[in-house]
N, C-alpha and C positions, 0 to 999 in steps of 0.2 A: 736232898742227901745224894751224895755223888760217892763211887766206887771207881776207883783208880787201879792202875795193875800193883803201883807201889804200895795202896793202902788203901783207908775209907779217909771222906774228908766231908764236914759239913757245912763248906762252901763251897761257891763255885767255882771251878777254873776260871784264869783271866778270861780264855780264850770264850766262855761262854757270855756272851750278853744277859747282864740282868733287868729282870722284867721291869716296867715303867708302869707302875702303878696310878691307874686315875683317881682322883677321888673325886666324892661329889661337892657340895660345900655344904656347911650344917645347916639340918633345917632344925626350925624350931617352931615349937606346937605351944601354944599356953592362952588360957587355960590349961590343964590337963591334967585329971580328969574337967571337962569343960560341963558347963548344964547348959549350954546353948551355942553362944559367940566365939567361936574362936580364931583366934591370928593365927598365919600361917606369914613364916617367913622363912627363905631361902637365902642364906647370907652371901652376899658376896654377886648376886645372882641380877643379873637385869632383866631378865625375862625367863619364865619359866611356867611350865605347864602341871598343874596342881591336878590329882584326883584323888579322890576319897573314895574307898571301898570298902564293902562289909566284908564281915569273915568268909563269906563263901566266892571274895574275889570280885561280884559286881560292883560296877563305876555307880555311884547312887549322886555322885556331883562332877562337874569340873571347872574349871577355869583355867585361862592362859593369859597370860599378862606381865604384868610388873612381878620384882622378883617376891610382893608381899599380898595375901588376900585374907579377906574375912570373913569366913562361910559361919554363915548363921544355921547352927542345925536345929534349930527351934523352929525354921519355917521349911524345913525340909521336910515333909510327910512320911519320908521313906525312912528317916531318921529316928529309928526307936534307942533308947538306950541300950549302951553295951559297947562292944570293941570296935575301934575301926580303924583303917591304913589310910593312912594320909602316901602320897607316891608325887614325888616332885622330881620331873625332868625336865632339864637344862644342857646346854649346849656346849661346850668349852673352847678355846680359841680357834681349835682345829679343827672345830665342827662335829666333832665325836659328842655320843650323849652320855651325859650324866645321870646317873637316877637314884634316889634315895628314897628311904620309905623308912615312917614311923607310928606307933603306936598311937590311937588317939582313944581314949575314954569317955562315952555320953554317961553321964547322971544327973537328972533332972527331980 
């Protein structure tokens, strides 16, 4: 929202640069809710660095690889049922990071 001497106006002046929005690229979680297997892919993405964390924020896996992985939380110990973030960071042509984060569901 911008205030001018002439008036209000809710865009911007020319004279302001508008912001250049990065996005990340979609990830996608499925199963989900999962009972063990789940894919993880980052569209678009050639490499990228995958972690899964519980609600209190600890890394309980990770991987860095190709832009797709398959974390098996069935042989993960630390993996009890319940909520967890999936957080997928990638790199974008400029070298600036990317990062996305989603929902994921254990029910076994």
């Amino acid at each position: 929202f911008y205030v001018n001497v002439k008036g209000t106006s809710n865009s911007a002046p020319s004279s302001v640069p508008a912001a250049t929005a990065l996005s990340a690229p979609e990830l996608q979680l499925y199963p989900n809710p999962s009972s063990g297997l789940v894919n993880i892919a980052l569209e678009g993405a050639e490499n990228a660095t995958y972690e899964v964390m519980d609600i209190l924020g600890q890394v309980i896996a990770s991987h860095t690889g190709s832009g797709t992985w398959q974390w098996n939380a069935s042989s993960a110990t630390e993996a009890a049922d319940g909520t967890y973030f999936i957080r997928a960071t990638t790199l974008n042509a400029s070298g600036n990071a990317l990062v996305t984060t989603k929902r994921l569901v254990l029910q076994r």
